[in-house]
N, CA, C and O atoms as CSV, one atom per row, in Angstrom:
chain,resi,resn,atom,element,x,y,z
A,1,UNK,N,N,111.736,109.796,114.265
A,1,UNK,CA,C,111.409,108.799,113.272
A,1,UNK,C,C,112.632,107.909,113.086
A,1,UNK,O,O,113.813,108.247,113.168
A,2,UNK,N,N,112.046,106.527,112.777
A,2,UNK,CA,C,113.812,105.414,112.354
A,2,UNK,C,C,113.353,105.065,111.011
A,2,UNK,O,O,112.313,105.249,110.378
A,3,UNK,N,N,114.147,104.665,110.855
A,3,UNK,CA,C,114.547,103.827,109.031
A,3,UNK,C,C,113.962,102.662,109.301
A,3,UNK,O,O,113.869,102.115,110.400
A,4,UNK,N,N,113.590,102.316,108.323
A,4,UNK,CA,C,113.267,100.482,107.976
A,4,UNK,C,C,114.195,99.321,108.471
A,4,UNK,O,O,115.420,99.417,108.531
A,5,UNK,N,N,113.754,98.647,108.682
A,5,UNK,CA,C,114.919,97.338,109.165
A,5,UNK,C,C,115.122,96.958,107.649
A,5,UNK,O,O,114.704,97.535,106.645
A,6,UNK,N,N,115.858,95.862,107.771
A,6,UNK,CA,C,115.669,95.450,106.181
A,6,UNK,C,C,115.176,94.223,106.234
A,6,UNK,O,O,115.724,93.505,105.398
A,7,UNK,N,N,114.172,93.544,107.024
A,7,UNK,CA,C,113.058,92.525,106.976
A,7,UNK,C,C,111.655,92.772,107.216
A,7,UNK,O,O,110.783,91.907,107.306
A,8,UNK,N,N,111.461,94.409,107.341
A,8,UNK,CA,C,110.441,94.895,107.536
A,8,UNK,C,C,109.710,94.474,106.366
A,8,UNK,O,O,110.320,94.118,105.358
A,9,UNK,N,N,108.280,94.488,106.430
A,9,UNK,CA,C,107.523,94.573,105.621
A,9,UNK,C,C,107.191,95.547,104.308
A,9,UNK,O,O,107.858,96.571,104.160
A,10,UNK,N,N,106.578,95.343,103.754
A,10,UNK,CA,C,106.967,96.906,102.306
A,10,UNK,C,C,105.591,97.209,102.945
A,10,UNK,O,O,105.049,97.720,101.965
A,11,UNK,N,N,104.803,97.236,103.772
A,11,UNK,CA,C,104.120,97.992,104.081
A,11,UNK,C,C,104.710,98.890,105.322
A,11,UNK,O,O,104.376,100.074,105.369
A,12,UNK,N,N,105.468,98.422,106.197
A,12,UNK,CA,C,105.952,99.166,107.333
A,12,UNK,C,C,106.855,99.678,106.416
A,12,UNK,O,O,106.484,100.832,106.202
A,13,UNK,N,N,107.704,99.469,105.852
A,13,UNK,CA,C,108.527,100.574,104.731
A,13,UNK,C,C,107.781,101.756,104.196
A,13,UNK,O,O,108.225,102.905,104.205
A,14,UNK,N,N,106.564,101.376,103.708
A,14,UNK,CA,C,105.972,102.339,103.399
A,14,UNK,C,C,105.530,103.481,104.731
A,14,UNK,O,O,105.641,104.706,104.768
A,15,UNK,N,N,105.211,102.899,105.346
A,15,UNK,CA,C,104.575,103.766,106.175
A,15,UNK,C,C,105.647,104.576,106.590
A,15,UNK,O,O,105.439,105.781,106.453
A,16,UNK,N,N,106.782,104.239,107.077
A,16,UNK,CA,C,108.016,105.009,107.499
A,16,UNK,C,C,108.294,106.052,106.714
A,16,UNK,O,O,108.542,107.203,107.075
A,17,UNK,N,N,108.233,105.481,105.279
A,17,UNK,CA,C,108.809,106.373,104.202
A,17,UNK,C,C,107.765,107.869,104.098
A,17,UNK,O,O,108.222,109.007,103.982
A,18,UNK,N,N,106.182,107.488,104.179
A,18,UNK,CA,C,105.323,108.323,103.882
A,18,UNK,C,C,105.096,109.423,105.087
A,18,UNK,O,O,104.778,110.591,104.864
A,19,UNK,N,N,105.346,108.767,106.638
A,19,UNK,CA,C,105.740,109.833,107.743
A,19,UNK,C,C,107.017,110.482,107.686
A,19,UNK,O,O,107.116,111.604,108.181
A,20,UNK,N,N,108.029,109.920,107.139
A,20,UNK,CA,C,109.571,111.150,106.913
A,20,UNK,C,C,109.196,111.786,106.234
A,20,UNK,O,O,109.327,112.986,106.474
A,21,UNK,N,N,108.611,111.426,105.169
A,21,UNK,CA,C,108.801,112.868,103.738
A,21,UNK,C,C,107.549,113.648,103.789
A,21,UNK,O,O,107.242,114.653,103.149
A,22,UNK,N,N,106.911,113.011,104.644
A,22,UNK,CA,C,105.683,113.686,104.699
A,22,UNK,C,C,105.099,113.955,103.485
A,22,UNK,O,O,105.088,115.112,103.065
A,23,UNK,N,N,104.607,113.045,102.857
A,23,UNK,CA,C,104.228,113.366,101.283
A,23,UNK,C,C,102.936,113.009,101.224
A,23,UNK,O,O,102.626,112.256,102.148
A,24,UNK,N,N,101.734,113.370,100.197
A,24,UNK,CA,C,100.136,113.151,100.218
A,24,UNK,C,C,100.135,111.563,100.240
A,24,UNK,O,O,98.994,111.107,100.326
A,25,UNK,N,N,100.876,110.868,100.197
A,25,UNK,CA,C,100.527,109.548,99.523
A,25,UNK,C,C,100.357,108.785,100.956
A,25,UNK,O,O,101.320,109.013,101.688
A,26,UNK,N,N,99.615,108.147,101.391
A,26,UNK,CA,C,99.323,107.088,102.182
A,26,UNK,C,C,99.838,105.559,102.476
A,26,UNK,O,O,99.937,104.614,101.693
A,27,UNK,N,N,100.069,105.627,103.582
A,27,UNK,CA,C,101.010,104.007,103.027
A,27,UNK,C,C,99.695,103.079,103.205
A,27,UNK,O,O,98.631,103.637,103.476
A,28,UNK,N,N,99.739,101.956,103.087
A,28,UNK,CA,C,99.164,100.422,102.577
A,28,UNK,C,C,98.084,100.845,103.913
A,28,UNK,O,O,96.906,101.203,103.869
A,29,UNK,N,N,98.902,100.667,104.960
A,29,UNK,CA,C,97.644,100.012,106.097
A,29,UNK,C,C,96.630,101.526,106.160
A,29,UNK,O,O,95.512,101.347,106.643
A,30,UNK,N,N,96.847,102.459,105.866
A,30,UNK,CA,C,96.091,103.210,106.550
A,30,UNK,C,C,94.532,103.040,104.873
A,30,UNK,O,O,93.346,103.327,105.036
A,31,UNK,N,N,94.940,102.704,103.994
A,31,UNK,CA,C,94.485,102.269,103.001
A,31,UNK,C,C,93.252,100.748,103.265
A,31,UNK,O,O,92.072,100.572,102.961
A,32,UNK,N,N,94.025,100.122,103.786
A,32,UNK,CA,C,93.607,98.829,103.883
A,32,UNK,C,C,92.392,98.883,104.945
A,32,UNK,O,O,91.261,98.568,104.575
A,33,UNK,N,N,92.597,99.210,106.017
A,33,UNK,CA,C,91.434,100.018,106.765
A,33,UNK,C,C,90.356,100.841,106.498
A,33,UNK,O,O,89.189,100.500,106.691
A,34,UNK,N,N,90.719,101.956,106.042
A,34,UNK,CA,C,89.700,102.465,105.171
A,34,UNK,C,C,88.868,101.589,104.329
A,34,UNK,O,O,87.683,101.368,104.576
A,35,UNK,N,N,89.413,101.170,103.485
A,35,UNK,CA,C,88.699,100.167,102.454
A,35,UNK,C,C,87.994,99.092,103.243
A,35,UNK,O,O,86.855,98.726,102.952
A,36,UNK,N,N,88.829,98.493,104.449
A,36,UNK,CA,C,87.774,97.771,105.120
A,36,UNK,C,C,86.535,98.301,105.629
A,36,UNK,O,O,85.512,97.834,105.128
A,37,UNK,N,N,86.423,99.127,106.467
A,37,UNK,CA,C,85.680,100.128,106.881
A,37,UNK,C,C,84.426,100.287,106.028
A,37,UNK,O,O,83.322,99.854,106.358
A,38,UNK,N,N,84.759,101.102,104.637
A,38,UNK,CA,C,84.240,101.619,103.892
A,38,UNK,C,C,83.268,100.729,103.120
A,38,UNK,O,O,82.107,101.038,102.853
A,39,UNK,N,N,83.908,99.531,102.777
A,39,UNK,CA,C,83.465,97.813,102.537
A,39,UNK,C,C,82.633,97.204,103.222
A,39,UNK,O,O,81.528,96.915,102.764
A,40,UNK,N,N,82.971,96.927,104.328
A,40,UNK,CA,C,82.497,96.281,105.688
A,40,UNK,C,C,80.711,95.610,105.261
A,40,UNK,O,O,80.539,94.419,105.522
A,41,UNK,N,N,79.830,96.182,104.808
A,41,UNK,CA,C,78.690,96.489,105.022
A,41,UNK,C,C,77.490,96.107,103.409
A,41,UNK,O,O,76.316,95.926,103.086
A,42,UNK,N,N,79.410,96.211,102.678
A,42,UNK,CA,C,78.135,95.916,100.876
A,42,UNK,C,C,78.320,94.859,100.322
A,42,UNK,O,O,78.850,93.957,100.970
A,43,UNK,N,N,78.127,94.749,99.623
A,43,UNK,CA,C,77.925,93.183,98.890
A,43,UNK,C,C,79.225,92.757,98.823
A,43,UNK,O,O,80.162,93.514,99.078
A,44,UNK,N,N,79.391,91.389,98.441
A,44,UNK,CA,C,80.620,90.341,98.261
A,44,UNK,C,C,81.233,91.346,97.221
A,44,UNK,O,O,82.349,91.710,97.589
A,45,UNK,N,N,80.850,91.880,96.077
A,45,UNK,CA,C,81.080,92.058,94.500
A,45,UNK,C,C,81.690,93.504,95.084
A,45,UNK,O,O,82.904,93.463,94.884
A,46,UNK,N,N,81.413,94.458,95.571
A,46,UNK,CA,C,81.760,95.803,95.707
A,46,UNK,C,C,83.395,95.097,97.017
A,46,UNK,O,O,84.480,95.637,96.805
A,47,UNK,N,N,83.348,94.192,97.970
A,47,UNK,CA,C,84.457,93.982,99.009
A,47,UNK,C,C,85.878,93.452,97.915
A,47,UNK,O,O,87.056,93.790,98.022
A,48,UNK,N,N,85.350,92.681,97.058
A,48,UNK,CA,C,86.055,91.879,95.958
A,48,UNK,C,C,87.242,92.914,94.957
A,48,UNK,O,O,88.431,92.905,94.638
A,49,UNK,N,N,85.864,93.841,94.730
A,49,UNK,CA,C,86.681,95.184,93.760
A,49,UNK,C,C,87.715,95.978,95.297
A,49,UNK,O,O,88.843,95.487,95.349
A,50,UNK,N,N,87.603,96.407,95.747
A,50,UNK,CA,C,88.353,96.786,97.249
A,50,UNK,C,C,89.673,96.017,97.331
A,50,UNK,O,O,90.748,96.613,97.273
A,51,UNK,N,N,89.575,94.558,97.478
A,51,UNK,CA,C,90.494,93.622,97.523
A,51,UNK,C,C,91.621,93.554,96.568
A,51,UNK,O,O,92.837,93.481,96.747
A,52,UNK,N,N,90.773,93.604,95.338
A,52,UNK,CA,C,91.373,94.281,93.868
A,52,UNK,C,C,92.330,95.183,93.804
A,52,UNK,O,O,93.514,94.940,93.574
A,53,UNK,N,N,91.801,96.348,94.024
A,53,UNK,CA,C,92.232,97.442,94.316
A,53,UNK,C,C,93.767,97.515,95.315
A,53,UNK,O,O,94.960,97.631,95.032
A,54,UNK,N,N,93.106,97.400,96.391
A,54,UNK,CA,C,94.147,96.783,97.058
A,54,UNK,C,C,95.213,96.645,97.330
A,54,UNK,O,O,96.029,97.376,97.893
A,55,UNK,N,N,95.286,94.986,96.649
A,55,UNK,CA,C,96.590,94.198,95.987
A,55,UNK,C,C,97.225,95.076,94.775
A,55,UNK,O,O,98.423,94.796,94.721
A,56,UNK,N,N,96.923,95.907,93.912
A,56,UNK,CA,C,97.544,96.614,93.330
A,56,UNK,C,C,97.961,97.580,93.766
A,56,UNK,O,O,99.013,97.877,93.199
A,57,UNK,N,N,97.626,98.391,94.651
A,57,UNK,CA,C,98.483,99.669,95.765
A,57,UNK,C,C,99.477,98.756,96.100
A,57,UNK,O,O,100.489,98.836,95.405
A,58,UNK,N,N,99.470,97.899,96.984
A,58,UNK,CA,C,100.320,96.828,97.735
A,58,UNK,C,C,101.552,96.297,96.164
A,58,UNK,O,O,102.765,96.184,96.334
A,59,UNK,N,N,101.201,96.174,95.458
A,59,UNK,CA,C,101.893,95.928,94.454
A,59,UNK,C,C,102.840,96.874,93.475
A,59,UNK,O,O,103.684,96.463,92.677
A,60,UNK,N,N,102.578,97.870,93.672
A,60,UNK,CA,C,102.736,99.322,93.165
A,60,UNK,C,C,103.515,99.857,93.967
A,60,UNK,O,O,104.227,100.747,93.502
A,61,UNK,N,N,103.649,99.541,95.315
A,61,UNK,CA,C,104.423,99.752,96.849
A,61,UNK,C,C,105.493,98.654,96.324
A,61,UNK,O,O,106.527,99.027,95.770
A,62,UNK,N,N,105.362,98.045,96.412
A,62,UNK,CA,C,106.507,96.399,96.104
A,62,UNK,C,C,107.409,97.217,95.448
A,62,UNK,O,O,108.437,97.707,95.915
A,63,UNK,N,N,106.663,97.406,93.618
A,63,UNK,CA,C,107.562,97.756,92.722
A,63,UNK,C,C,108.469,99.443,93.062
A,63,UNK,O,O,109.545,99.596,92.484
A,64,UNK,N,N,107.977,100.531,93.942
A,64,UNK,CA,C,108.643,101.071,94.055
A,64,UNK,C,C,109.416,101.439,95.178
A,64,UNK,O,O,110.155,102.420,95.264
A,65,UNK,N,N,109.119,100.315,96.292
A,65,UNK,CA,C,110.391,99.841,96.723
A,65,UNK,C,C,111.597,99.556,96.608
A,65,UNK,O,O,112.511,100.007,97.299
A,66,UNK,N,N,111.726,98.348,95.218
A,66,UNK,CA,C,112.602,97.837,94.708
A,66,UNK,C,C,113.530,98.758,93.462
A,66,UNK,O,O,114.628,98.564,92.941
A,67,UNK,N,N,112.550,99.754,93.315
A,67,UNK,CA,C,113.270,100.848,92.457
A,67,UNK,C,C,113.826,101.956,93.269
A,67,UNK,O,O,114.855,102.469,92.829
A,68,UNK,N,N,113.345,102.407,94.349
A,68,UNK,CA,C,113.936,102.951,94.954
A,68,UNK,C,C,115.214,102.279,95.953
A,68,UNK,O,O,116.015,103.067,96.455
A,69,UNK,N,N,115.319,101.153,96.145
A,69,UNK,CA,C,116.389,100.615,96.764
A,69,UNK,C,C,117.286,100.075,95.343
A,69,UNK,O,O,118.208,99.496,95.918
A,70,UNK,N,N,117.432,99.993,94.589
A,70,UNK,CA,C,118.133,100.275,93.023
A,70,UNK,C,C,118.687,101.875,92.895
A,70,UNK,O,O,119.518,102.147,92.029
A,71,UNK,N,N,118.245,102.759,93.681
A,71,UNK,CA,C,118.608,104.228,93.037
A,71,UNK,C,C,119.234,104.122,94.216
A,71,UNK,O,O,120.247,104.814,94.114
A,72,UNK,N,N,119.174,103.502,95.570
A,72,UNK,CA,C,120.218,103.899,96.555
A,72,UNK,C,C,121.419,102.706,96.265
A,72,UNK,O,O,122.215,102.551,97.192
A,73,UNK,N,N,121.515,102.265,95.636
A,73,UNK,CA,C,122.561,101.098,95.380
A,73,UNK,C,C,123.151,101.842,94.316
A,73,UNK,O,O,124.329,101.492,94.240
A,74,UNK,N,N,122.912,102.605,93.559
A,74,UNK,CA,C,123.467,103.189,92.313
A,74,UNK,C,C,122.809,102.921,90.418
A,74,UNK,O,O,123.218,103.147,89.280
A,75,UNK,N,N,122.073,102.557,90.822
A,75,UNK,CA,C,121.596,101.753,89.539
A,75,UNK,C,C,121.444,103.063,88.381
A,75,UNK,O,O,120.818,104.066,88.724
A,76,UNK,N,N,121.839,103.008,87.495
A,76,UNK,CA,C,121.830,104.062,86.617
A,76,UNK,C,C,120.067,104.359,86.082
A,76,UNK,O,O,119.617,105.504,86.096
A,77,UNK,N,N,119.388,103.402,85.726
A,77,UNK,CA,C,117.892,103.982,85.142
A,77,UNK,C,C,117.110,103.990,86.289
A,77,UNK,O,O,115.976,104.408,86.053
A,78,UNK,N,N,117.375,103.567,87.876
A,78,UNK,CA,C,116.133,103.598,88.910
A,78,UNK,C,C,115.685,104.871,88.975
A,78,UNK,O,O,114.539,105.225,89.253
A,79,UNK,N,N,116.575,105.522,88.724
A,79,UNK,CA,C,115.478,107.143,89.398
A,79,UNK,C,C,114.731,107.466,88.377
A,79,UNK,O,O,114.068,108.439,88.735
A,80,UNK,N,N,114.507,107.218,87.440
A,80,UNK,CA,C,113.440,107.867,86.500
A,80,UNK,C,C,112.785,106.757,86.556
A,80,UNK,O,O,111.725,106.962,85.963
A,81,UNK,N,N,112.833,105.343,87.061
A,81,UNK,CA,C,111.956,104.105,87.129
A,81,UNK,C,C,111.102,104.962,88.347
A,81,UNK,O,O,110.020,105.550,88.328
A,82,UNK,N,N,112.105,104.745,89.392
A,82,UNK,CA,C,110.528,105.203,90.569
A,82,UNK,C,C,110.501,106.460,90.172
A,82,UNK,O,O,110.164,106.000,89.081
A,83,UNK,N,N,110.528,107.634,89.987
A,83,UNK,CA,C,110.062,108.720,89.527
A,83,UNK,C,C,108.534,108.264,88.571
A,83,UNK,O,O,107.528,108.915,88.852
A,84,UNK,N,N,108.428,107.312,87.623
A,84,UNK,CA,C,107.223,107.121,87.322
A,84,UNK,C,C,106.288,106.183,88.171
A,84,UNK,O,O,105.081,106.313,88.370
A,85,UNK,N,N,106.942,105.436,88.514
A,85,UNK,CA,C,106.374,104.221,89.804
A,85,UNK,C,C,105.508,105.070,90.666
A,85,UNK,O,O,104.289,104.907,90.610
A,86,UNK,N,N,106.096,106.080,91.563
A,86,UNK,CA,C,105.184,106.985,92.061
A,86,UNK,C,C,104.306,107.033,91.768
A,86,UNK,O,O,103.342,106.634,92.421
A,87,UNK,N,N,104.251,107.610,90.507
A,87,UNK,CA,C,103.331,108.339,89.792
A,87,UNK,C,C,102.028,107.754,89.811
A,87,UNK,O,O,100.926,108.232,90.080
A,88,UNK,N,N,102.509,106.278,89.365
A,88,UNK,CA,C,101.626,105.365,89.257
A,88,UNK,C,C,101.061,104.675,90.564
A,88,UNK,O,O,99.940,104.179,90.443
A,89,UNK,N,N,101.659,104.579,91.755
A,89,UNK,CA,C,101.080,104.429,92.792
A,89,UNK,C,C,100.051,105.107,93.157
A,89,UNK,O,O,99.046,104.572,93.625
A,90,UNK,N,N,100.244,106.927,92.905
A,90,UNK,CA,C,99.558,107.854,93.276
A,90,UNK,C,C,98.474,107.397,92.259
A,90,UNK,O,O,97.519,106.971,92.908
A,91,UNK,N,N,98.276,107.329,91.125
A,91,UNK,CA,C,97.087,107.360,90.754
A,91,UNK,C,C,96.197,105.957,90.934
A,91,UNK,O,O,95.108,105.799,90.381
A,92,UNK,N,N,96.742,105.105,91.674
A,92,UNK,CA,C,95.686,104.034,92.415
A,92,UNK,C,C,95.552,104.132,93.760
A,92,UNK,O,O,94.932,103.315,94.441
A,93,UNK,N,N,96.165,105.200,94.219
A,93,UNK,CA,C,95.796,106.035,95.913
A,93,UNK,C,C,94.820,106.668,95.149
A,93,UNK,O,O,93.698,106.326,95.521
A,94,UNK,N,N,94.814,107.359,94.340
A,94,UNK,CA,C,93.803,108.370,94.201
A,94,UNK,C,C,92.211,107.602,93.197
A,94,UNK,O,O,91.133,108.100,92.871
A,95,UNK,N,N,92.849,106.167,92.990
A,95,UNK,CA,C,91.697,105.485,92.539
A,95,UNK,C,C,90.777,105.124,93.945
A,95,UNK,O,O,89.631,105.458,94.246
A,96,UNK,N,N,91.290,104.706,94.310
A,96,UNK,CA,C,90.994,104.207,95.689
A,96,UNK,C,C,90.266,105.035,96.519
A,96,UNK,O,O,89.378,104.492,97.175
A,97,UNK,N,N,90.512,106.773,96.702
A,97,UNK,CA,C,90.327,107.361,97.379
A,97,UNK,C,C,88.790,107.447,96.592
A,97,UNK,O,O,87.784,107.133,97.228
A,98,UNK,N,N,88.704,107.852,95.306
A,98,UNK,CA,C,87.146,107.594,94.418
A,98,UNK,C,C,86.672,106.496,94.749
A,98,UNK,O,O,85.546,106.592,95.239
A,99,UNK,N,N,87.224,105.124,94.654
A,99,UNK,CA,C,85.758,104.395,95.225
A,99,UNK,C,C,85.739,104.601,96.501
A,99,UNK,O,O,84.642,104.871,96.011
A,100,UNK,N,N,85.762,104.673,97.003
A,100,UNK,CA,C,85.584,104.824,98.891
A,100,UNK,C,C,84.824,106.149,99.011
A,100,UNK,O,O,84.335,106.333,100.126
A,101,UNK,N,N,84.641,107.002,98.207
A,101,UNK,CA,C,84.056,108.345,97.924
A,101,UNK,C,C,82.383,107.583,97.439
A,101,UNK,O,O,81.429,107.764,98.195
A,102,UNK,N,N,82.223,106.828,96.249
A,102,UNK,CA,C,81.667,106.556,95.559
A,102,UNK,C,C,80.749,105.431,96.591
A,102,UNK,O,O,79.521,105.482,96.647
A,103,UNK,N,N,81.550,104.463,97.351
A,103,UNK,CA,C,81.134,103.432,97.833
A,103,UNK,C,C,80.125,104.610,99.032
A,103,UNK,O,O,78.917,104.502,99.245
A,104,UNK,N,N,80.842,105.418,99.505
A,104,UNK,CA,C,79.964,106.011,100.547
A,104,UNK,C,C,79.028,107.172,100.300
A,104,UNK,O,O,78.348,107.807,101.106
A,105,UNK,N,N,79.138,107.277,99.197
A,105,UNK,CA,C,78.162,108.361,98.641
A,105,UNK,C,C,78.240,109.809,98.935
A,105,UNK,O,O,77.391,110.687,99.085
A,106,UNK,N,N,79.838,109.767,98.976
A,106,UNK,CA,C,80.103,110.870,99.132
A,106,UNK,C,C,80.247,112.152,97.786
A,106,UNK,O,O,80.540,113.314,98.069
C-alpha cells in the first residue's frame, strides 16, 4: 500500500486511508457506485435523495480529512475533532447503507 500524494483527491485519500487501516467504513467511490447501481432504475426523486446523500459522505470525508491533517500538523483540539467527524461520517455510511437496503427491498 502507498500514502496519498498531496493533490490526490479526498476521495483517493479516502480510499487509501480505508484499505491501510482496514476499518468498516467505505471510502466515497465504492459508495458512489453502489448508490448508482442501486438508483439506476427509480424515479428522478429516489436518484436525487442518493445524490443528496452522497454529497454529504463526500463532505463528511472533506471535513475529516482536514481534521485529520490538523492532528498530523499538531493542532491541539483535531483529535477529538476527527474522533467525532468519524463518527459522523459513519453514521451517513450507515445511512446510506439503509437506503440502498430500503431502495432494494432488502
Amino acid at each position: 500500500m502507498f500514502e496519498a500524494l498531496p493533490d490526490d483527491t479526498i476521495e483517493t485519500k479516502a480510499s487509501l486511508l480505508t484499505q491501510k487501516f482496514e476499518t468498516k467504513l467505505s471510502d466515497p467511490c465504492t459508495f458512489r457506485i453502489v448508490l448508482k447501481n442501486a438508483t439506476d432504475l427509480e424515479p428522478a426523486a429516489v436518484q436525487d435523495v442518493a445524490r443528496e446523500k452522497m454529497e454529504l459522505l463526500v463532505l463528511s470525508y472533506q471535513k475529516l480529512d482536514g481534521y485529520l491533517e490538523m492532528a498530523r500538523e499538531g493542532t491541539d483540539d483535531a483529535v477529538p475533532k476527527a474522533r467525532e467527524q468519524l463518527k459522523a461520517t459513519q453514521l451517513i455510511a450507515a445511512d446510506i447503507e439503509a437506503f440502498v437496503k430500503q431502495t432494494l427491498g432488502v
